[in-house]
C-alpha positions as CSV (number, residue, x, y, z in Angstrom):
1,X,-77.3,16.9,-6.5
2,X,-78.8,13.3,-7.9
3,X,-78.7,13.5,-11.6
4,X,-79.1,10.3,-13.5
5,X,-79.5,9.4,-17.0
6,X,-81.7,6.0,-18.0
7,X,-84.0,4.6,-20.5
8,X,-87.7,4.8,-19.8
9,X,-90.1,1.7,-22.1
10,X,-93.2,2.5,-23.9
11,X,-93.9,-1.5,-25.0
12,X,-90.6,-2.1,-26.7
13,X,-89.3,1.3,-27.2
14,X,-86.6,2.8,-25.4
15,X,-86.9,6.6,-24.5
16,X,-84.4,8.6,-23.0
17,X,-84.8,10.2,-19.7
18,X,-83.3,11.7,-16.6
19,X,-84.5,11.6,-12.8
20,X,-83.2,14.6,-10.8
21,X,-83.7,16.8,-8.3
22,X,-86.1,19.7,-9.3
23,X,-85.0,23.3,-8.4
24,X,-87.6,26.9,-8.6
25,X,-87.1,27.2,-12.4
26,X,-89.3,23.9,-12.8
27,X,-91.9,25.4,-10.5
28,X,-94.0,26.2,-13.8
29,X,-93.9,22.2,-15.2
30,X,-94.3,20.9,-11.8
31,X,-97.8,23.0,-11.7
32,X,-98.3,21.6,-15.1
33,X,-97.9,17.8,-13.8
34,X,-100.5,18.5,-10.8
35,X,-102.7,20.1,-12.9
36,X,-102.7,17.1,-15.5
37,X,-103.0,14.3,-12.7
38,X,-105.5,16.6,-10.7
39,X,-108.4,18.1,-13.5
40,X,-111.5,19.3,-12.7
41,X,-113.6,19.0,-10.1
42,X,-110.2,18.4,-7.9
43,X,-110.1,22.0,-6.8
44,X,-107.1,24.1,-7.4
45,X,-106.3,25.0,-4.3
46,X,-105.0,22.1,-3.7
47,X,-102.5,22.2,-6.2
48,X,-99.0,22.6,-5.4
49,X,-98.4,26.6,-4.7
50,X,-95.1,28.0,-5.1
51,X,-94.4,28.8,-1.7
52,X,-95.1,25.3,-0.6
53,X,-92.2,24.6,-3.6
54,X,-89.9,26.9,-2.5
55,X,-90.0,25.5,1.0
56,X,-89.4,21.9,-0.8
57,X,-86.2,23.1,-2.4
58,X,-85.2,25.2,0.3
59,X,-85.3,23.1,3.4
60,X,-85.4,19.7,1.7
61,X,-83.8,19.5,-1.6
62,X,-82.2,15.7,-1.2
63,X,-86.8,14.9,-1.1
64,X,-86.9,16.9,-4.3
65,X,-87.1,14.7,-7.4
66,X,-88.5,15.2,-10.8
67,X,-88.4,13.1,-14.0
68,X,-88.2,14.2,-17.6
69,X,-88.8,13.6,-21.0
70,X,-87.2,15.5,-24.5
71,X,-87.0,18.6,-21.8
72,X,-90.3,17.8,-20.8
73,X,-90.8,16.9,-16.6
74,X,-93.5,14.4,-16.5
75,X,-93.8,13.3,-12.9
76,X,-92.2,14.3,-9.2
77,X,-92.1,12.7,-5.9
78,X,-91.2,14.8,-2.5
79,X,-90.2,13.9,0.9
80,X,-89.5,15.0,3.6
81,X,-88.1,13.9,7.2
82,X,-89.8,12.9,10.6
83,X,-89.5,10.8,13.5
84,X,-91.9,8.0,13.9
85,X,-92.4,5.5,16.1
86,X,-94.7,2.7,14.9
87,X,-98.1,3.0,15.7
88,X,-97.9,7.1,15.6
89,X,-101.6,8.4,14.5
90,X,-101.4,11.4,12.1
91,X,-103.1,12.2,9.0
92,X,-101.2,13.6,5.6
93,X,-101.6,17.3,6.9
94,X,-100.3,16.9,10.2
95,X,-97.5,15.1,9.0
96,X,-96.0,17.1,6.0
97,X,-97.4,20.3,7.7
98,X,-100.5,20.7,4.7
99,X,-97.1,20.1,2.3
100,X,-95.2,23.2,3.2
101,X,-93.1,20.5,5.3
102,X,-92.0,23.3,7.9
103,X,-91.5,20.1,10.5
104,X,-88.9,18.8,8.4
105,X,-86.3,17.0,11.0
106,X,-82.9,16.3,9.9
107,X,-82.4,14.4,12.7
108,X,-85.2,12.0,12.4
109,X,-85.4,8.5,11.4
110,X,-87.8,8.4,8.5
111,X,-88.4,10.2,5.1
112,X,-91.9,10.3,4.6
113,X,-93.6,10.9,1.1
114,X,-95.5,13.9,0.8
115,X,-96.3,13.3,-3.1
116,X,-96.0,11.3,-6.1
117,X,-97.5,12.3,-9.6
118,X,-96.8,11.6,-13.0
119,X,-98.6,13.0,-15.8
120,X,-101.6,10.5,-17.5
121,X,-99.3,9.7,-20.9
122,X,-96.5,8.5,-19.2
123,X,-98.5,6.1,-16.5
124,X,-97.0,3.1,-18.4
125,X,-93.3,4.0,-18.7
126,X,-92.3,2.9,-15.0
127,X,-92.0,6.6,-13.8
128,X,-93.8,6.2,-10.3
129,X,-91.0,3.0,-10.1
130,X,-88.2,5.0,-11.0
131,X,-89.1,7.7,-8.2
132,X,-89.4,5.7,-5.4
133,X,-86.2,3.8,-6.7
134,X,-84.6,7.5,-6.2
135,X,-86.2,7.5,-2.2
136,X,-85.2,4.3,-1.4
137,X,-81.5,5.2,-2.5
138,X,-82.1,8.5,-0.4
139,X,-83.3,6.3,2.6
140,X,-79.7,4.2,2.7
141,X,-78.1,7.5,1.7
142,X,-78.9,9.2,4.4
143,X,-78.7,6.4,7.0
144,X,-82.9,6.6,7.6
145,X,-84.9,4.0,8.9
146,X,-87.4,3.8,6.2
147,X,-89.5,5.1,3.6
148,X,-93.0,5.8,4.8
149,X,-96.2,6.9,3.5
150,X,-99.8,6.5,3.4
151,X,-101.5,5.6,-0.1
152,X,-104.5,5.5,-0.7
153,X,-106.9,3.1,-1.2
154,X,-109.2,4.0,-4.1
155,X,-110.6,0.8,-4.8
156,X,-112.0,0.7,-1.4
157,X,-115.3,2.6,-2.3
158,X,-116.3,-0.5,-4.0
159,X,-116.2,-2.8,-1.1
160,X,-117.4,-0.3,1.7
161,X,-120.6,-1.9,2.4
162,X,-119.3,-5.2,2.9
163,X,-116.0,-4.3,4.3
164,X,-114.1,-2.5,6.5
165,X,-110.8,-0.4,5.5
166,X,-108.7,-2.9,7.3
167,X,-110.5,-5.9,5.6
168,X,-110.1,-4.5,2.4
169,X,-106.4,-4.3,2.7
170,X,-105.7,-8.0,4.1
171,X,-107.5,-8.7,0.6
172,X,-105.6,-7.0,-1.1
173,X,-102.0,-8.0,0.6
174,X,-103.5,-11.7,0.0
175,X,-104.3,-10.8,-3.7
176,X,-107.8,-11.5,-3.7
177,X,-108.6,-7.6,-4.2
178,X,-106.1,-5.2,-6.7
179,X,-106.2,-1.7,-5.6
180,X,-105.1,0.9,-8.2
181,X,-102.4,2.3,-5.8
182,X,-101.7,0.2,-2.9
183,X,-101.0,-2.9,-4.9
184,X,-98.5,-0.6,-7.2
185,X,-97.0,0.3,-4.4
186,X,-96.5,-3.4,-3.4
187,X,-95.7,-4.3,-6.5
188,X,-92.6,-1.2,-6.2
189,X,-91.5,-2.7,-2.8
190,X,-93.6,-1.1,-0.1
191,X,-94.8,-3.3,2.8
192,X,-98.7,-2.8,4.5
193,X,-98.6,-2.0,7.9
194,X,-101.2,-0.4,9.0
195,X,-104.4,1.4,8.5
196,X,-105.2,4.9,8.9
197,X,-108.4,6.8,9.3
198,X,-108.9,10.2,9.0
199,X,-105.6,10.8,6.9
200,X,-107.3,12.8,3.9
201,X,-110.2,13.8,2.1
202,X,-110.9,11.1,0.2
203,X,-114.2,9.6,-0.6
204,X,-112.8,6.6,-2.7
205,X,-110.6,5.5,-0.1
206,X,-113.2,6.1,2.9
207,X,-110.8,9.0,3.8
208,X,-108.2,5.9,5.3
209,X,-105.0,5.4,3.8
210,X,-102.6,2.1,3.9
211,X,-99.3,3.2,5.3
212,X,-96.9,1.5,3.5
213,X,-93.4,1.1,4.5
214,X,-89.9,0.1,3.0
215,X,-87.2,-0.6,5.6
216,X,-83.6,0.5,4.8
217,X,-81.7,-3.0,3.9
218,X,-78.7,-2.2,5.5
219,X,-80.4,-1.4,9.2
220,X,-81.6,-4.0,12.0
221,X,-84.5,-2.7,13.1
């Protein structure tokens, strides 16, 4: 099981926390973190259900990570495994099976991110960083090809009329555009690589997503 201790920074303050892999007695705070990152009018249903979390820490632990705070668990980040080939079309459903990740392939190349979240108060403590830290380890751990996932591109909504989803990420990759998401993700290591339409319902982001990629180190690929 990954277990590891560190300092999170509010400013100049250290706090103490620990990243780990959640089990079924955090089901209850992992609800809590959805529910806190995904109020009102977001409809519940989308929330994470405890059979969908079962299956997470049943068939996938090693994609199963948590990070918390004086006992508290203030954000997760799942995985899970497939085999892609670049240029594979897919939305988010199709490929962590609607999050119950029943497809999950040990023997494929690439974990791909089914979730991150961290709870609104502890956006500025390097949380989100510290998870994908623990997937990238997981990648070279394992022996995958990569870390994959599509995020989304909320900022896009502003630029629609002028733009298209594939403009607005060359500005963004060339820093004349900051997106909320895609440019923390670049900012945390993951590479643009592609657009893709159709991979959620997501007004914001024109329901496209930028697939973002981070290539294990140790791999020629």
């Amino acid at each position: 099981m990954y277990y590891q201790e560190y300092f999170a920074f509010r400013d100049r303050t250290p706090i103490k926390a620990v990243i780990r892999h959640y089990t079924k007695p955090d089901f209850e705070a992992l609800l809590a973190v959805q529910k806190e990152c995904f109020p009102p009018p977001f409809p519940e249903e989308l929330w994470w259900n405890e059979e969908q979390l079962t299956n997470h820490v049943e068939m996938f632990p090693d994609g199963a990570f948590c990070v918390e705070i004086d006992g508290e668990i203030v954000g997760s980040m799942t995985a899970l495994i497939v085999n892609y080939s670049h240029g594979d079309k897919h939305s988010w459903e199709e490929i962590t099976d609607n999050g119950y990740i029943r497809n999950h392939n040990p023997n494929g190349n690439t974990l791909y991110v089914v979730d991150i979240s961290v709870k609104p108060a502890f956006r500025k403590l390097g949380i989100g960083k510290k998870l994908m830290q623990a997937m990238y380890e997981t990648v070279i751990e394992l022996n995958l090809d990569r870390l994959l996932g599509g995020g989304r591109m909320p900022g896009y909504h502003k630029h629609a009329a002028e733009l298209s989803p594939e403009q607005y990420l060359d500005k963004v990759i060339t820093g004349e555009l900051n997106d909320p998401v895609t440019t923390f993700l670049m900012r945390v290591g993951r590479v643009p690589v592609d657009v893709v339409h159709n991979y959620l319902d997501d007004e914001e982001s024109g329901n496209c997503a930028a697939l973002m990629e981070w290539k294990n180190p140790f791999k020629n690929s």
